[in-house]
C-alpha positions in Angstrom: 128.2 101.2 106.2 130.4 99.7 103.9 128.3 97.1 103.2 125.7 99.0 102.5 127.2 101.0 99.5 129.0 97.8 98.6 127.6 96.8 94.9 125.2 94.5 94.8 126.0 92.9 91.2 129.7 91.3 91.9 132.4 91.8 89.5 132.5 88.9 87.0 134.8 86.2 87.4 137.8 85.4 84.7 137.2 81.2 85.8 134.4 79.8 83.5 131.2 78.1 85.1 130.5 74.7 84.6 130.6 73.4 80.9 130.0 70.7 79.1 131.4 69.8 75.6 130.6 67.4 73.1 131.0 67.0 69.7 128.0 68.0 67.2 129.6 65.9 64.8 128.1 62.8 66.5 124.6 63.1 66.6 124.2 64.9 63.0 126.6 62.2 61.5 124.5 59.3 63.0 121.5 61.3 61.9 122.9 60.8 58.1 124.2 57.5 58.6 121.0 55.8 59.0 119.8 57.0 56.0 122.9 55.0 54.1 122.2 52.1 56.2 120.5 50.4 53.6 123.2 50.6 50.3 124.6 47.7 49.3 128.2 47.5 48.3 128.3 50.6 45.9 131.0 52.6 44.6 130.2 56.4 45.0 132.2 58.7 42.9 131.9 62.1 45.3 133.0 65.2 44.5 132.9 69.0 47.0 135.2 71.5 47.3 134.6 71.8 51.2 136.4 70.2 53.3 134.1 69.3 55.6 131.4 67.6 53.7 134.3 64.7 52.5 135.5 64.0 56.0 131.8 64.3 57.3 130.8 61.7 54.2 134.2 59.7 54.3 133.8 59.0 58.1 130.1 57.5 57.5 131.3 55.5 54.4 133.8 53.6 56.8 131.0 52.1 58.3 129.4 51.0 54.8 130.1 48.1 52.7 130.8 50.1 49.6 133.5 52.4 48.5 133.5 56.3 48.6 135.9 57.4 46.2 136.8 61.1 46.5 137.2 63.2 43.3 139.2 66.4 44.3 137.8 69.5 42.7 138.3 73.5 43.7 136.6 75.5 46.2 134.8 78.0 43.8 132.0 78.9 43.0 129.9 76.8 40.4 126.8 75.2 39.0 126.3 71.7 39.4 123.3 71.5 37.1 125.3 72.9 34.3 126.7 70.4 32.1 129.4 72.8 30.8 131.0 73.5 34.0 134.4 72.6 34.7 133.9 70.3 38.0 130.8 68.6 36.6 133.3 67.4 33.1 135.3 66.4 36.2 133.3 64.5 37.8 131.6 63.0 34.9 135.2 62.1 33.9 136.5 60.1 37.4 133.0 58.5 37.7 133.6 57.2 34.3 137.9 56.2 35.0 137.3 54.9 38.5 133.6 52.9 37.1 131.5 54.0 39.9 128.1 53.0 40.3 127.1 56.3 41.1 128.5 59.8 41.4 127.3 63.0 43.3 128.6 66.8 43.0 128.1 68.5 46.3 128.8 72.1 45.9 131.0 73.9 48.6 128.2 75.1 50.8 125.9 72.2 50.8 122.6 73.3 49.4 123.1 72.1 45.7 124.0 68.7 44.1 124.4 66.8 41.5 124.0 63.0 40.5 125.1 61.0 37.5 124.9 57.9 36.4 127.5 55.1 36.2 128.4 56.1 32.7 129.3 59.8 34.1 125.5 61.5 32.5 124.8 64.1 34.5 121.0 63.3 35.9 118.2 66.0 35.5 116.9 67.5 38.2 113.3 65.9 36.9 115.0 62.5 37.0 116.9 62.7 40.7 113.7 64.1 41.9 111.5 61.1 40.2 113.9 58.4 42.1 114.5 60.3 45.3 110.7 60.8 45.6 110.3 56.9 44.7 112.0 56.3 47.3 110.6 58.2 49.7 107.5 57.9 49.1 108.2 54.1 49.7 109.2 54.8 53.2 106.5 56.8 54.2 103.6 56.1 51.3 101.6 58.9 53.3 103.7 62.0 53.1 103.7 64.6 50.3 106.2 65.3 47.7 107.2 69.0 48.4 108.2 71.0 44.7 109.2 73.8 44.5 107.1 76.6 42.5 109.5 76.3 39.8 109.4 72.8 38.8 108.5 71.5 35.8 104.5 70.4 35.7 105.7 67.3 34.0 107.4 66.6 36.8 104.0 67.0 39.3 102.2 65.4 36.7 105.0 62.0 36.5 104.8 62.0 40.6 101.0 62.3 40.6 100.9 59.4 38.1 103.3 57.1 40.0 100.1 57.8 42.8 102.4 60.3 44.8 100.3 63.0 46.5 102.3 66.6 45.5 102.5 69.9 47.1 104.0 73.3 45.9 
């Protein structure tokens, strides 16, 4: 009888079940890496206030020829397209002292960035998107440029002229 009232669904254990960890940083970071493969021996001025994006970025530049030199800036909340903003003068600044080929702003969560020239300019978004789309669209000559809505139709019109195929 007393298996018959006994409950069916078994109190739950306080052992775990079979597990298996592994680190995500692995696979994303060699996802990324490939895509640096091909620099040559450049000097990238690169500035975020997380954490996380410079070990992520330092840990693929050991691998590199080139040198990633870390410009220390606040976590806070910014605009990396604005050339008045106080980390973008700093970066500018440190791409300039530490003569960098090349400098990128990343901002603390990821989404936005910034480039600048060797001379510290802050690039336009027109002008990163004209050599990142270059770029791509020597890679794979088939693919469409994605714009936003908001882009500048000089911009559509540049990448349509330089024979890119463009979508909104």
């Amino acid at each position: 009888i007393e298996a018959a009232i006994q409950d069916p669904y078994p109190r739950a254990t306080r052992q775990a079940g079979p597990y298996r960890t592994f680190r995500a940083s692995v696979p994303y970071e060699a996802g990324l890496w490939k895509h640096f493969q091909a620099l040559g021996p450049l000097r990238v001025g690169m500035a975020s206030g997380s954490p996380l994006v410079a070990k992520t970025l330092k840990r693929i530049y050991e691998t590199l020829p080139g040198e990633l030199i870390e410009i220390p800036i606040p976590k806070r909340k910014r605009n990396p397209l604005d050339p008045e903003d106080p980390d973008v003068i700093r970066t500018a600044s440190a791409i300039k002292e530490h003569r960098a080929d090349l400098g990128v702003l990343i901002d603390d969560d990821g989404q936005r960035c910034a480039f600048f020239d060797e001379a510290g300019q802050l690039l336009s978004v027109a002008q990163t998107t004209r050599l990142i789309a270059a770029v791509r669209h020597g890679d794979c000559p088939n693919e469409p440029i994605i714009l936003e809505d908001f882009s500048p139709e000089e911009l559509e019109s540049l990448l349509k002229h330089l024979g890119m195929r463009v979508v909104r």
